[in-house]
ROKEMI-920878 format. One record per residue: x, y, z of N, C-alpha, C, O, CB in turn; residue number from 1. Coordinates in nm, 3 decimals, decimal comma. Atoms other than C-alpha are relative to their C-alpha. Last residue first. Glycine has a CB too. Layout:
N
+---------+---------+---------+---------+---------+---------+---------+---------+---------+---------+---------+---------+---------+---------+---------+-----+
:    n_px :    n_py :    n_pz :   ca_px :   ca_py :   ca_pz :    c_px :    c_py :    c_pz :    o_px :    o_py :    o_pz :   cb_px :   cb_py :   cb_pz :  nr :
+---------+---------+---------+---------+---------+---------+---------+---------+---------+---------+---------+---------+---------+---------+---------+-----+
:       X :       Y :       Z :       X :       Y :       Z :       X :       Y :       Z :       X :       Y :       Z :       X :       Y :       Z : NUM :
...
+---------+---------+---------+---------+---------+---------+---------+---------+---------+---------+---------+---------+---------+---------+---------+-----+
This chain:
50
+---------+---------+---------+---------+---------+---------+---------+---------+---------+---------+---------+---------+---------+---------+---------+-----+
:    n_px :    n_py :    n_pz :   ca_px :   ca_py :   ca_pz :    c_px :    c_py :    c_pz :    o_px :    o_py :    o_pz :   cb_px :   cb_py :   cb_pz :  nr :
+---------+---------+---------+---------+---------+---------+---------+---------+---------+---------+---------+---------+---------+---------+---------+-----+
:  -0,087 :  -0,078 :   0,080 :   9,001 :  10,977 :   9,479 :   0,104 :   0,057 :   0,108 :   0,196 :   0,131 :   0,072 :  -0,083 :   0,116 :  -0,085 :  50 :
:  -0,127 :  -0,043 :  -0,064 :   8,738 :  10,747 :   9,650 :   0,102 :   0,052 :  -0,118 :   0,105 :  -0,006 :  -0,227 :   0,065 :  -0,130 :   0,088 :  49 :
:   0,028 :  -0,078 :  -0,048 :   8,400 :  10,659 :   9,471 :   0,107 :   0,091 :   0,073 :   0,082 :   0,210 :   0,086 :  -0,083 :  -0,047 :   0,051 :  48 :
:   0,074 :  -0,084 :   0,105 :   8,473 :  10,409 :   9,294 :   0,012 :   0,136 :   0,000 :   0,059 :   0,208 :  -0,089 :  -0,130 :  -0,019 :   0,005 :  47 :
:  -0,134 :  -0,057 :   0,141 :   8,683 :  10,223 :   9,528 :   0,011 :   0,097 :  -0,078 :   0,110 :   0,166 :  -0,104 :   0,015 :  -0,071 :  -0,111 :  46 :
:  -0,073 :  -0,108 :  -0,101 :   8,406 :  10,260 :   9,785 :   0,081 :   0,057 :  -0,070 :   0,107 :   0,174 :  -0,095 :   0,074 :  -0,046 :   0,123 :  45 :
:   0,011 :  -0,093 :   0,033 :   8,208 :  10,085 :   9,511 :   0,070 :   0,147 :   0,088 :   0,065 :   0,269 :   0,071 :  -0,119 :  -0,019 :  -0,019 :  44 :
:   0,007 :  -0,045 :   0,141 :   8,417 :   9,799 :   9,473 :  -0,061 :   0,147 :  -0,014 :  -0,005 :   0,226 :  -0,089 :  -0,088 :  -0,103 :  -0,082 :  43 :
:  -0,130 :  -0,014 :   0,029 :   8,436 :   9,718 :   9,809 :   0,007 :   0,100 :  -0,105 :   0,028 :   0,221 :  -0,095 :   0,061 :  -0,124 :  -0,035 :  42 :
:  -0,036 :  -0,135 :  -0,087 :   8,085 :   9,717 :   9,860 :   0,099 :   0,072 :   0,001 :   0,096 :   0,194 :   0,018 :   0,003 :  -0,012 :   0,110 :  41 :
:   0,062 :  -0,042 :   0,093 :   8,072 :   9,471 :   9,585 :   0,006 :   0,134 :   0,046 :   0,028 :   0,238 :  -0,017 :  -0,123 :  -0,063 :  -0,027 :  40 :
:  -0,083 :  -0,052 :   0,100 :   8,321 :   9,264 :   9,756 :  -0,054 :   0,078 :  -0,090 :   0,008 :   0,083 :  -0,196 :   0,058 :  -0,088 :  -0,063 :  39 :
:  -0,072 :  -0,147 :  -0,074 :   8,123 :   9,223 :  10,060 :   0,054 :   0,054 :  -0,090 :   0,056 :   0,177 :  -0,084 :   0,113 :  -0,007 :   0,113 :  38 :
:   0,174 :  -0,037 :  -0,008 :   7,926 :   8,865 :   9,949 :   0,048 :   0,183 :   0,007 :  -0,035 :   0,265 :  -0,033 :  -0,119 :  -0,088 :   0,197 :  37 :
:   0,041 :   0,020 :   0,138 :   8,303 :   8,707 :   9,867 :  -0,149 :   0,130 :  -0,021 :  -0,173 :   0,203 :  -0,118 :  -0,050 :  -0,197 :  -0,019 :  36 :
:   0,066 :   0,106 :   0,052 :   8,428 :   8,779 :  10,216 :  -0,068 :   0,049 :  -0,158 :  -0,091 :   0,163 :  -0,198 :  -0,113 :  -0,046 :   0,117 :  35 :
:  -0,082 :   0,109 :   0,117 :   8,695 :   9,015 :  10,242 :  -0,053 :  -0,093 :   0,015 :   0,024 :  -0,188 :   0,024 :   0,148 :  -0,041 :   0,004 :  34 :
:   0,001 :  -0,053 :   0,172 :   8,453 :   9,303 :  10,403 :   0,056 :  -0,087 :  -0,119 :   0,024 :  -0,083 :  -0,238 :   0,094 :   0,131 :  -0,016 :  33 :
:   0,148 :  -0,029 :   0,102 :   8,390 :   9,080 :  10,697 :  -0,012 :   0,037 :  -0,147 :  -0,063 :  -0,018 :  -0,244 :  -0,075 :   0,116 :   0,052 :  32 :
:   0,063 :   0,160 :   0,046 :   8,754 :   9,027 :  10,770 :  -0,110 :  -0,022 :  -0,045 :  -0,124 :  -0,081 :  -0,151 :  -0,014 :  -0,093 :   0,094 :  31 :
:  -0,020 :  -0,006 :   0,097 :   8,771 :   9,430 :  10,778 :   0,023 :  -0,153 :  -0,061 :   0,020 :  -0,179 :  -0,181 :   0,087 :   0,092 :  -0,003 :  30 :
:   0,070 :  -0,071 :   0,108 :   8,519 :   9,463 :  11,013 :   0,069 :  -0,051 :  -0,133 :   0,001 :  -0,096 :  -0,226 :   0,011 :   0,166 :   0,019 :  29 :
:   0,121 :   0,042 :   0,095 :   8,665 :   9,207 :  11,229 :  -0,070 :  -0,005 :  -0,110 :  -0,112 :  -0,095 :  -0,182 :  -0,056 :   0,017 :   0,019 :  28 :
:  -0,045 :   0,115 :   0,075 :   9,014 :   9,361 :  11,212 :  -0,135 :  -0,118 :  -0,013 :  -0,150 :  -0,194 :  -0,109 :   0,142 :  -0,063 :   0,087 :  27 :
:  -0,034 :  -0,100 :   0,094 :   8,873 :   9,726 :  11,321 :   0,019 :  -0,174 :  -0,103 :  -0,034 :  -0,200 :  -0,211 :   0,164 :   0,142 :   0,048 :  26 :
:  -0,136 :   0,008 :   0,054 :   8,702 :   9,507 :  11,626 :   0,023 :   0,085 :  -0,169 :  -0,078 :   0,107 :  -0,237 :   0,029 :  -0,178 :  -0,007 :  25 :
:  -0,037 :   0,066 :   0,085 :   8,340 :   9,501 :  11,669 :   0,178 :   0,076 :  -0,022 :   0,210 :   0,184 :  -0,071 :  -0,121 :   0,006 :  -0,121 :  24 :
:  -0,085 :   0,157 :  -0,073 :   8,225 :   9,593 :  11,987 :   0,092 :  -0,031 :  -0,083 :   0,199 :  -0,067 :  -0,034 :  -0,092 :  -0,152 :   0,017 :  23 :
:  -0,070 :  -0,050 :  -0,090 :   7,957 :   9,855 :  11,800 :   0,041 :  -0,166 :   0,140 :  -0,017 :  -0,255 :   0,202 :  -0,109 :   0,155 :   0,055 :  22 :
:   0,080 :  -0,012 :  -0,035 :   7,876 :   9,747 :  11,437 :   0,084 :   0,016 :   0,211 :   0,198 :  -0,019 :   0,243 :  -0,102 :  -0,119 :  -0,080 :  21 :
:  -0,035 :   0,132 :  -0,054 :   8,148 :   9,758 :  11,148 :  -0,166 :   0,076 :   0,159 :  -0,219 :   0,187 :   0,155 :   0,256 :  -0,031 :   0,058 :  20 :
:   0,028 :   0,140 :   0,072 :   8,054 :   9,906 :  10,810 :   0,016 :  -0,091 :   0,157 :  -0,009 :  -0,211 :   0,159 :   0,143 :  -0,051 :  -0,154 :  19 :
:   0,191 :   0,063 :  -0,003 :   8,003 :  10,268 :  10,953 :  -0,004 :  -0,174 :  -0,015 :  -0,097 :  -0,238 :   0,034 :  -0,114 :   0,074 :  -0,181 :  18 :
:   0,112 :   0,022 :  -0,070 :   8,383 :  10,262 :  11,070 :  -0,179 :   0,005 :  -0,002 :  -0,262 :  -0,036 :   0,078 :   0,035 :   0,058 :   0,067 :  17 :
:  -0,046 :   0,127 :  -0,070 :   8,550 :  10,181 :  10,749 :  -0,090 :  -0,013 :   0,161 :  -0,168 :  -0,105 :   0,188 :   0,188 :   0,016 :   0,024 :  16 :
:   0,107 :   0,099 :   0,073 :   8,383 :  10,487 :  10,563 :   0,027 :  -0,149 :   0,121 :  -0,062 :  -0,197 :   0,191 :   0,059 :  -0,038 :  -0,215 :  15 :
:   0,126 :  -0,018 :  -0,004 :   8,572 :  10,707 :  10,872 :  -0,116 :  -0,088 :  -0,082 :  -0,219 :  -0,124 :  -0,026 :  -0,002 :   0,120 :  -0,030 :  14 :
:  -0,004 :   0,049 :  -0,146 :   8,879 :  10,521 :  10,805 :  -0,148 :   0,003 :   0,091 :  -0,207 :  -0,085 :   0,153 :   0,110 :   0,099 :   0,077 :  13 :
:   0,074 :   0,146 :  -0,033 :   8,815 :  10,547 :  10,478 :   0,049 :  -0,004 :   0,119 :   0,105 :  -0,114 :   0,119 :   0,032 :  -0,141 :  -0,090 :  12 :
:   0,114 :   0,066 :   0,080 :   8,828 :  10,896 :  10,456 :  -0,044 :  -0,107 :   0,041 :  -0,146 :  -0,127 :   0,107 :   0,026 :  -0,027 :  -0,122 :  11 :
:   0,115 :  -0,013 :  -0,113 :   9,067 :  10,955 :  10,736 :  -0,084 :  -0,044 :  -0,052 :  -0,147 :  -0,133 :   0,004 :  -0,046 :   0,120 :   0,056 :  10 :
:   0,088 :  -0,177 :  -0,014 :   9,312 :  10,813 :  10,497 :  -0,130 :   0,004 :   0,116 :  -0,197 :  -0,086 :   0,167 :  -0,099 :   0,050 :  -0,187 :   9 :
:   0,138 :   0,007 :   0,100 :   9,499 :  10,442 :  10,644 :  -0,093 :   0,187 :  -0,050 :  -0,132 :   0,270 :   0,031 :  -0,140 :  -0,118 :   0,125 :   8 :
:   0,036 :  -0,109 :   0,018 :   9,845 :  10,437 :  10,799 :  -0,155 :  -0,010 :  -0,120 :  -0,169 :  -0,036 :  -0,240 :   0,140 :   0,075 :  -0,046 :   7 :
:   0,013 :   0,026 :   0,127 :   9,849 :  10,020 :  10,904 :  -0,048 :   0,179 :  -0,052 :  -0,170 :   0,191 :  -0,060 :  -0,121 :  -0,144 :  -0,024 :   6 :
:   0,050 :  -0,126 :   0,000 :   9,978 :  10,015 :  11,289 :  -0,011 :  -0,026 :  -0,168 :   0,075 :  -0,099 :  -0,217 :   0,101 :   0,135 :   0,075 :   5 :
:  -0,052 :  -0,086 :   0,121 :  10,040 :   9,659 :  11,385 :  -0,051 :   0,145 :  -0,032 :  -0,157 :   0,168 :   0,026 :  -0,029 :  -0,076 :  -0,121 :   4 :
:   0,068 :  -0,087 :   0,059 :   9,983 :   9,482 :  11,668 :   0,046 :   0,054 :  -0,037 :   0,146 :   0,100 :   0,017 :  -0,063 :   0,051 :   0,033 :   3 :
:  -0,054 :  -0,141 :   0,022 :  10,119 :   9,151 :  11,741 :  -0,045 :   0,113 :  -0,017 :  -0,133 :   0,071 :  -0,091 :   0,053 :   0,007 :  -0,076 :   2 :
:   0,041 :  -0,076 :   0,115 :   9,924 :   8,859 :  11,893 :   0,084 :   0,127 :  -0,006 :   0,098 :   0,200 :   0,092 :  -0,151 :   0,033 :   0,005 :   1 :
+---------+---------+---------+---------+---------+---------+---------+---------+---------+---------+---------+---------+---------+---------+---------+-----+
């Protein structure tokens, strides 16, 4: 496996860690979020971010 560095804002970095639960991988979390059921959550982070 490779690892990659992906520059992300603190913002969501910080939103990004409430969503995942403790153990859980950064690349779990964010496989979780790109299921169909998650995309709403998505949406309002979007919203909400400037």
């Amino acid at each position: 496996m490779t690892v990659t560095t992906i520059p992300i804002s603190r913002k969501f970095h910080d939103w990004l860690k409430t969503k995942g639960m403790k153990g859980e991988s950064y690349e779990e979390v964010i496989k979780k979020l790109l299921r169909p059921e998650a995309q709403q959550e998505l949406e309002e982070y979007q919203g909400t971010s400037s």
